[in-house]
C-alpha positions as CSV (number, residue, x, y, z in Angstrom):
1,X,-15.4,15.6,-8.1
2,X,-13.0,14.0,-10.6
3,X,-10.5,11.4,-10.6
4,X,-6.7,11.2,-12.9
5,X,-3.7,9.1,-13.2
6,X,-0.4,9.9,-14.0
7,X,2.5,7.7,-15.0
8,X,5.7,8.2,-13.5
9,X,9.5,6.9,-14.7
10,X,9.9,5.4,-11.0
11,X,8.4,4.5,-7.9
12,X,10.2,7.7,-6.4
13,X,9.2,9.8,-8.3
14,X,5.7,9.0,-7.7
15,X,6.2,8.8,-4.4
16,X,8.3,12.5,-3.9
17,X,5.5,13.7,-5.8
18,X,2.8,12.6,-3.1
19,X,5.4,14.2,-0.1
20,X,5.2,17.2,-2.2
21,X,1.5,17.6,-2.6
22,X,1.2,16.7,1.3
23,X,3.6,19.5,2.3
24,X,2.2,22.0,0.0
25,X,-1.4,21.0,2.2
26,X,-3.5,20.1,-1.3
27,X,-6.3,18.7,0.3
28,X,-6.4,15.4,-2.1
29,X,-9.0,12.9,-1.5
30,X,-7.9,10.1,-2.3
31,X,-4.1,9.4,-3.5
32,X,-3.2,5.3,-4.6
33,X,-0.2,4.5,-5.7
34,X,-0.1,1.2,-8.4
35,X,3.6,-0.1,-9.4
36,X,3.8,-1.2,-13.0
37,X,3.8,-4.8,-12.0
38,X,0.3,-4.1,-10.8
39,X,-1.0,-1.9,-13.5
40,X,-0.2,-4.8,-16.0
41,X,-2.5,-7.6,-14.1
42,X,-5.0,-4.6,-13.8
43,X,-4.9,-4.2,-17.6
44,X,-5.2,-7.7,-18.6
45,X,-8.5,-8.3,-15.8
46,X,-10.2,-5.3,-16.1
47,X,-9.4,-4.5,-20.1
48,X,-8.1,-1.0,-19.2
49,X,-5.4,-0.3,-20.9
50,X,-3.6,1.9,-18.6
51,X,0.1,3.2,-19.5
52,X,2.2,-0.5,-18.0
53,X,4.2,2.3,-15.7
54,X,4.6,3.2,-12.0
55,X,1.3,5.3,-11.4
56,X,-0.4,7.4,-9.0
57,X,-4.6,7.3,-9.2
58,X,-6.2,10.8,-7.4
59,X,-9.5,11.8,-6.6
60,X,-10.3,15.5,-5.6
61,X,-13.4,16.9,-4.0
62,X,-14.7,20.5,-3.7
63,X,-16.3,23.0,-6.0
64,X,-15.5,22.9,-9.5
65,X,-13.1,26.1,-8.4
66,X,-11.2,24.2,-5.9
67,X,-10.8,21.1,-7.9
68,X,-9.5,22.9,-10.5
69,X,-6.9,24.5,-8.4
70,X,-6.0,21.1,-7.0
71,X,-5.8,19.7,-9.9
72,X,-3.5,22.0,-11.7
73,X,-1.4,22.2,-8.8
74,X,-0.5,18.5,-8.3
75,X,-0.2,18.0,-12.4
76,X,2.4,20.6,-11.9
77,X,3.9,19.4,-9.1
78,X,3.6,15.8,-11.2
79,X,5.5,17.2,-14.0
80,X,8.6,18.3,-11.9
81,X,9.3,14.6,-10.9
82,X,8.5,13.2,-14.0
83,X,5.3,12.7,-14.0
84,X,3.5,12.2,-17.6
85,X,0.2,11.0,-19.2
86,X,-1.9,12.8,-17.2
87,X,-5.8,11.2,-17.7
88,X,-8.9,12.5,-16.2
89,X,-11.8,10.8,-15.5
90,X,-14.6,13.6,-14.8
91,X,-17.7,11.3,-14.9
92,X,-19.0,8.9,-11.6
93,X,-18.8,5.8,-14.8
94,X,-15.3,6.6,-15.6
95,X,-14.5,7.1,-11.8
96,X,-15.9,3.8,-10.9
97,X,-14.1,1.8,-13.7
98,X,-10.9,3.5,-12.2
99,X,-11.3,2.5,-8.4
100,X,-12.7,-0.9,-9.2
101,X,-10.0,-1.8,-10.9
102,X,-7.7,-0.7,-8.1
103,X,-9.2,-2.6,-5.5
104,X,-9.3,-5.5,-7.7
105,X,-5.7,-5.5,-7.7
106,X,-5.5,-8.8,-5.9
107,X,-8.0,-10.4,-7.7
108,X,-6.3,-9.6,-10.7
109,X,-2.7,-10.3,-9.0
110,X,-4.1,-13.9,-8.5
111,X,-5.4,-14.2,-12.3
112,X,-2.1,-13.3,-13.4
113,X,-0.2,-16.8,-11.8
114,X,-3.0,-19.3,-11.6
115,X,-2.8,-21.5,-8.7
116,X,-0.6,-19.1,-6.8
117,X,-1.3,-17.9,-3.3
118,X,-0.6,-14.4,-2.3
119,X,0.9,-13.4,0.8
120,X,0.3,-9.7,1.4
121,X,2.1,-7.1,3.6
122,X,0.6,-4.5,5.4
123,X,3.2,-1.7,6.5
124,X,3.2,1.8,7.7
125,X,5.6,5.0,7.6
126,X,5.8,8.4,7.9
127,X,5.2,9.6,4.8
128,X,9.1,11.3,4.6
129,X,10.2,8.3,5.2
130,X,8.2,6.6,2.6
131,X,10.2,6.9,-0.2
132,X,13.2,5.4,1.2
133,X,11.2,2.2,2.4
134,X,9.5,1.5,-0.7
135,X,12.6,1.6,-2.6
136,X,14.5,-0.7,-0.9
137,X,11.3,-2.9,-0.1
138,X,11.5,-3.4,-4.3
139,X,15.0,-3.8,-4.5
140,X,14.5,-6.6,-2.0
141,X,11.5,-8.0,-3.7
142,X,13.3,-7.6,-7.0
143,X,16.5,-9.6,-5.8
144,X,14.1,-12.9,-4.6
145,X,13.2,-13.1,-7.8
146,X,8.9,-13.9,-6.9
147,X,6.9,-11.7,-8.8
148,X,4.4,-9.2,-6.6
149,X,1.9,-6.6,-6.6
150,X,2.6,-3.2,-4.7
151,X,-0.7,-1.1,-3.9
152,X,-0.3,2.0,-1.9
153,X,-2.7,4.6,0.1
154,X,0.5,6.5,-0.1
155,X,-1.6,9.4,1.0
156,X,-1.1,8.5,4.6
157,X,2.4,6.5,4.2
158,X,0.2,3.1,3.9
159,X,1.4,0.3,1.6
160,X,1.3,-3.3,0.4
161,X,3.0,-5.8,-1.2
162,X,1.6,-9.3,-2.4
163,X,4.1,-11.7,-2.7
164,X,3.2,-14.7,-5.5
165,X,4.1,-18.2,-4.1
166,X,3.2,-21.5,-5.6
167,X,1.6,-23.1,-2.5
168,X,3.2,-26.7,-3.0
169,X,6.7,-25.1,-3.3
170,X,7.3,-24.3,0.7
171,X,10.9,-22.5,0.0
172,X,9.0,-19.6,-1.5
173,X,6.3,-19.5,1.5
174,X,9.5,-19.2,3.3
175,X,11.0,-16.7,1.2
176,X,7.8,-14.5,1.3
177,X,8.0,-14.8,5.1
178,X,11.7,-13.6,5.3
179,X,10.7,-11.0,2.9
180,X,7.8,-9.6,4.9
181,X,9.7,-9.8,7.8
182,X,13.0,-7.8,6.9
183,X,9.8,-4.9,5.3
184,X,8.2,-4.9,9.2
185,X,11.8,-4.5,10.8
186,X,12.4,-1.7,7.6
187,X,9.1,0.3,8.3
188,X,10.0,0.2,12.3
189,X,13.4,1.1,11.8
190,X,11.8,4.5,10.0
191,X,9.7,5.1,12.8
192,X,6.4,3.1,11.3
193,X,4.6,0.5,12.4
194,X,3.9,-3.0,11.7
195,X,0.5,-3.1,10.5
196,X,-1.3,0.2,8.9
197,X,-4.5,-1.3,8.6
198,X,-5.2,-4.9,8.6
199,X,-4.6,-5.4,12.2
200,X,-1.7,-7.8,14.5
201,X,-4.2,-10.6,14.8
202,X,-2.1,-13.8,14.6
203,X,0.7,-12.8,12.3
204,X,2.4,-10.4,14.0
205,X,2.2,-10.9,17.9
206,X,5.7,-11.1,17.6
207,X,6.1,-7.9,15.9
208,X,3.6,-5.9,18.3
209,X,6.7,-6.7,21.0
210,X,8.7,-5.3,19.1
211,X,6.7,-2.4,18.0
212,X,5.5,-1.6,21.5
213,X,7.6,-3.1,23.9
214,X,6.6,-5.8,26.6
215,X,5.6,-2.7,29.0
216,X,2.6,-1.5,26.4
217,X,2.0,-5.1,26.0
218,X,1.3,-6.1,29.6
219,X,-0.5,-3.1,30.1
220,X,-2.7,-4.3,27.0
221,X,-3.0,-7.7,29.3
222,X,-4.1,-6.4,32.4
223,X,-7.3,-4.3,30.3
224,X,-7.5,-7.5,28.5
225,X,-7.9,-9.6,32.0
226,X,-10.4,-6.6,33.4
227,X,-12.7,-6.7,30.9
228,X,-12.4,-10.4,29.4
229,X,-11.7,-12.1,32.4
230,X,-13.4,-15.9,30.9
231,X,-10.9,-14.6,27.9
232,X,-14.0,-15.3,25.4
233,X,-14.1,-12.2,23.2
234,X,-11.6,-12.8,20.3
235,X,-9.1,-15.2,21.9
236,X,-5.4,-15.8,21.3
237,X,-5.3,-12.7,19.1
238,X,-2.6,-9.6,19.4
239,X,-1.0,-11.1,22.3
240,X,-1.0,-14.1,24.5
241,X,-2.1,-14.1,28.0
């Protein structure tokens, strides 16, 4: 098992680089993606000093044979997009400092505006279509003008953005909103879907309509009424009855 990054000039180029691998069928572990924004607030909370660029973090698993092959191939592949700065981590110590600092990336988000609140996303696509959502998800971000984090399993088309708001200033909450909201509409329009991981829960009842349709969602009801008829496991979530 080992674990590299590789810096990339742009977020598609890290990202037609993941597409690649995935068509090729390398069977990579364990793909993140880290935009630069993010790879700075990692640096300055974990003390990494990690290249301040667009980067992909892999983990591959097999027999020292098939890593190597994986590993070779996807460096290659890296390097025909652009790809650079290839670093290896190759023992479980340097491995660990790697992932930890990845899914400290909110933490470390947080640390870098003190006082602010995140509002994070939590969007799906197809992976061809990933490209194409991400960059004009930034570009969007980018125009607003509130700094973020973007953190991707980019693996399986699964990303987020954290959007930095000063709590007692509600025009950026509201700003954050309309910027989730025009991403959900984005990720639908390629064929995704509004949450990849973190679930409909409150937030996006409205989206599921959209997502599924009021058919799927009355059908969801009606199981919902069979099985919970007192309505006492979990209620007002996903949808209301």
């Amino acid at each position: 098992r080992t674990a590299a990054t590789c810096s990339f000039p742009s977020i598609e180029a890290a990202v037609r680089t993941v597409i690649q691998v995935i068509q090729l069928g390398v069977p990579i572990a364990r793909c993140e993606l880290i935009d630069h924004n993010t790879v700075r607030m990692v640096n300055a909370h974990s003390k990494l000093g990690l290249r301040e660029e667009n980067m992909l973090l892999m983990e591959f698993h097999g027999s020292p044979v098939s890593v190597k092959e994986q590993a070779e191939t996807v460096q290659e592949i890296a390097h025909e997009f652009g790809g650079n700065a290839f670093q290896w981590a190759d023992t479980p110590e340097e491995r660990t400092r790697l992932w930890t600092a990845r899914h400290n990336a909110y933490f470390a988000a947080i640390q870098s505006k003190p006082g602010c609140r995140a509002i994070s996303t939590d969007t799906c696509v197809p992976i061809s279509r990933l490209a194409d959502c991400l960059l004009d998800s930034v570009a969007e971000a980018d125009a607003a003008g509130l700094p973020y984090f973007l953190v991707g399993h980019v693996g399986d088309g699964n990303f987020h953005f954290g959007y930095l708001i000063d709590p007692d200033k509600p025009e950026e909450h509201r700003l954050a909103e309309q910027l989730n909201h025009q991403l959900v509409a984005r990720a639908l329009r390629l064929e995704g879907t509004c949450t990849g991981e973190h679930g409909v829960g409150l937030h996006k009842m409205d989206f599921l309509l959209t997502e599924a349709g009021h058919g799927a969602v009355d059908m969801m009801r009606t199981i919902k009424r069979a099985l919970d008829p007192d309505n006492i496991l979990n209620p007002g979530k996903i949808f209301a009855l």
